[in-house]
Backbone as a ProteinNet text record, in pm:
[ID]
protein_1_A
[PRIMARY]
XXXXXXXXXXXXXXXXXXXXXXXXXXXXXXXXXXXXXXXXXXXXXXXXXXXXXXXXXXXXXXXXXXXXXXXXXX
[TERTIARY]
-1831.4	-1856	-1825.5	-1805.4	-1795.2	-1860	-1985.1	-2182.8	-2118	-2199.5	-2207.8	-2321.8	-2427.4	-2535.7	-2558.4	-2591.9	-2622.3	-2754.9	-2800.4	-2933.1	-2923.8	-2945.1	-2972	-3048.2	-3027.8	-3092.3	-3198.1	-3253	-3374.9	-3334.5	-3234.8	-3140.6	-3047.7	-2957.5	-2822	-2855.7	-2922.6	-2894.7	-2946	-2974.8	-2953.4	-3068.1	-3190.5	-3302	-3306	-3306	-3263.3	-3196.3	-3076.6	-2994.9	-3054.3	-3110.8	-3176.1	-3275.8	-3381	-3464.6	-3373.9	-3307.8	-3205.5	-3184.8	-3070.9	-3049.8	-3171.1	-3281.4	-3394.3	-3452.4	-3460.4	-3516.6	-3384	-3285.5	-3146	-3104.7	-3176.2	-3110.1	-3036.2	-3192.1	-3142.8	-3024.9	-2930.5	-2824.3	-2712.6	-2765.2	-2606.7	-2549.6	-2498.2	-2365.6	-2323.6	-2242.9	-2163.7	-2155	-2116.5	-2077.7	-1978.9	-1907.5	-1744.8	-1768.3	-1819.2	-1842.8	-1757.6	-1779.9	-1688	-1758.7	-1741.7	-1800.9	-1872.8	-1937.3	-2062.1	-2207.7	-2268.7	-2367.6	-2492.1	-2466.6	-2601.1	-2558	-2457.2	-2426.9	-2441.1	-2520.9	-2510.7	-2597.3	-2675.6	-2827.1	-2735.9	-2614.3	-2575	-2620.4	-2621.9	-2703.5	-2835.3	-2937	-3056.7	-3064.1	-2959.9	-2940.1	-2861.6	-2761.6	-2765.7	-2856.1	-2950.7	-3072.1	-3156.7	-3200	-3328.8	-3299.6	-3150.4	-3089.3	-2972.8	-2956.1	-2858.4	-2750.7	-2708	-2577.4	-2504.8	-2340.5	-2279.6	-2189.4	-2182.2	-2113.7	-1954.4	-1875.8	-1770.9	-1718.9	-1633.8	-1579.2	-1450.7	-1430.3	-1317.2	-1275.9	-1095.7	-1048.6	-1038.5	-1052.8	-1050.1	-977.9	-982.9	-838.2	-757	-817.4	-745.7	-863.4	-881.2	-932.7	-923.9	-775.2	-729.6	-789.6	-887.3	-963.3	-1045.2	-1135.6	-1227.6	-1198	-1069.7	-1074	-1139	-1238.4	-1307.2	-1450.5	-1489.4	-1554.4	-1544.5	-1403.5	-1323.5	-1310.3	-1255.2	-1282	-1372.7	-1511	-1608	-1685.5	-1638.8	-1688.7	-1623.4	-1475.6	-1403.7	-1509.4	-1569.2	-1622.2	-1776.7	-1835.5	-1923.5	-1884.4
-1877.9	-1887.4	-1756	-1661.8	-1530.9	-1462.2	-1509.9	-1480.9	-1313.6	-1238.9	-1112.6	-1052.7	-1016.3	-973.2	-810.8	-692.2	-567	-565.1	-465.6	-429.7	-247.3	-182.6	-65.2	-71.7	-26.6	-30.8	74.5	99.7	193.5	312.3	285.3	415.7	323.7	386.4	361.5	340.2	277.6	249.8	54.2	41.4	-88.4	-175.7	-131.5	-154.5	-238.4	-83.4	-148.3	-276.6	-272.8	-395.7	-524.4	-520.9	-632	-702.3	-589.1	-642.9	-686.8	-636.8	-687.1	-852.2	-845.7	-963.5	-1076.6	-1006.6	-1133.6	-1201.8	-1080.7	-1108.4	-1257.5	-1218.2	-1288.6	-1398.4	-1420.8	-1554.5	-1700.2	-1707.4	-1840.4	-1846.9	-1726	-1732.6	-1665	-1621.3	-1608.7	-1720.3	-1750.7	-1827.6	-1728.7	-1643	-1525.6	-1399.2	-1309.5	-1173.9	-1183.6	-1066.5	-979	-850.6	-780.4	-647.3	-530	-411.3	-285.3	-248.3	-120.1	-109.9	-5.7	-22.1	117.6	65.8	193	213.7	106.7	108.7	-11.1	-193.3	-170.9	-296.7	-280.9	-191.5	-183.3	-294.5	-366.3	-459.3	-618	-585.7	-761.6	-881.4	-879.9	-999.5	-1014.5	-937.5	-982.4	-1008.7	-965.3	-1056.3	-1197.1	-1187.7	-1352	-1441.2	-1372.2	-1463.4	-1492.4	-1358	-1367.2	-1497.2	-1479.2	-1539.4	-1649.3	-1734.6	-1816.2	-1781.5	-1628.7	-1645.3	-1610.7	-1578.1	-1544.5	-1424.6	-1309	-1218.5	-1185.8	-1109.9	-1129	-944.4	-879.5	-777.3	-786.5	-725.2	-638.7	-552.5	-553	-474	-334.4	-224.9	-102.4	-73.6	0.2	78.4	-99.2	-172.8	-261.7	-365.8	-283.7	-297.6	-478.9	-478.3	-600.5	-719.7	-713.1	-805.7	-816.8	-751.2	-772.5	-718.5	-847.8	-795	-834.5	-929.3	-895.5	-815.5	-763.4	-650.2	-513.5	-476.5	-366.2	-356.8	-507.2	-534.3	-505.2	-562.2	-567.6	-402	-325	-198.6	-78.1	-100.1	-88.6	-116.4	-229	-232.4	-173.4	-159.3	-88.5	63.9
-2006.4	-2148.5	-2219.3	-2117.2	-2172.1	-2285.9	-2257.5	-2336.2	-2268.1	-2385.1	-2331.3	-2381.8	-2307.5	-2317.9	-2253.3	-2371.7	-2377.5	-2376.8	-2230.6	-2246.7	-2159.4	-2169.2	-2135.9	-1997.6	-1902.9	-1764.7	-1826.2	-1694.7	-1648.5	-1620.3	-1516.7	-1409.2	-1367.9	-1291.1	-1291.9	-1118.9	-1084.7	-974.2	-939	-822.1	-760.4	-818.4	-823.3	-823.5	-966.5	-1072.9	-1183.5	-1241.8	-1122.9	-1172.7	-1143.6	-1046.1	-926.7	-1053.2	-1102.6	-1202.5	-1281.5	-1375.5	-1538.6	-1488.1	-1301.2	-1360	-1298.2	-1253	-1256.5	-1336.4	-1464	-1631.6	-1669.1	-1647.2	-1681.8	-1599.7	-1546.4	-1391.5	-1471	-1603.1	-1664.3	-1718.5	-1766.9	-1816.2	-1737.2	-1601.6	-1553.9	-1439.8	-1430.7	-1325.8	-1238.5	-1293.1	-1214.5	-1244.3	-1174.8	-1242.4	-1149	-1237.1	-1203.3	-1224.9	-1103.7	-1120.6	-1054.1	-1053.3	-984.6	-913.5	-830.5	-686.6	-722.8	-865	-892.7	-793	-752.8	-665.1	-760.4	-879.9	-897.8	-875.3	-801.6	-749.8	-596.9	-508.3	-420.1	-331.1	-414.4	-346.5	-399.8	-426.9	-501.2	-399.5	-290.3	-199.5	-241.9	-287.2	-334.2	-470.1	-597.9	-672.8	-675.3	-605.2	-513.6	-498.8	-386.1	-392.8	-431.6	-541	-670.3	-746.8	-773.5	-905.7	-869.1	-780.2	-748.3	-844.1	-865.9	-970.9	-846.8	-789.7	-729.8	-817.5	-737.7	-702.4	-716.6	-769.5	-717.2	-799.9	-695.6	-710.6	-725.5	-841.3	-873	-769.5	-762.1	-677.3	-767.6	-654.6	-757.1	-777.9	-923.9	-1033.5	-1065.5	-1067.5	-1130.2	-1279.1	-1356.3	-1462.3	-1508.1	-1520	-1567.7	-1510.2	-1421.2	-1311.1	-1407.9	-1491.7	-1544.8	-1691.1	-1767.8	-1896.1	-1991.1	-1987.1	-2084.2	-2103.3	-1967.7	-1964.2	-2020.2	-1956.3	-2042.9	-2169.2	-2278.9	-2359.4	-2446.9	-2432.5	-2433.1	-2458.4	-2330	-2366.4	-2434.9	-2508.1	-2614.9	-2711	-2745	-2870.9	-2882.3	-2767.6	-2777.3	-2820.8
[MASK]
++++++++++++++++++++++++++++++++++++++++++++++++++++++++++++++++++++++++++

């Protein structure tokens, strides 16, 4: 649907994320993320949140353009 929802973490690490997307389960399906260290726990947001996972290959931006997008307009 390409919903895009801004919220400010805690810290920039795993933990953080794990909570964001537990608050968020009802509205995600999937993510398309990069291989930053607060994606390092993505199997337990998997299983918190039945959304599935999926990485971007690195230095290839264009995998995730409307993320990139997205943080242009921020």
């Amino acid at each position: 649907s390409r919903l895009t929802i801004v919220k400010r973490l805690h810290g920039r690490d795993s933990q953080s994320m794990t909570e964001l997307a537990s608050q968020l389960q009802d509205k995600l399906k999937t993510l398309t993320v990069d291989h930053g260290k607060e994606f390092a726990n993505y199997q337990t947001i998997e299983q918190l949140t039945g959304t599935q996972v999926y990485f971007a290959h690195a230095y290839s931006p264009h995998e995730r353009g409307s993320n990139e997008n997205r943080n242009r307009v921020l």
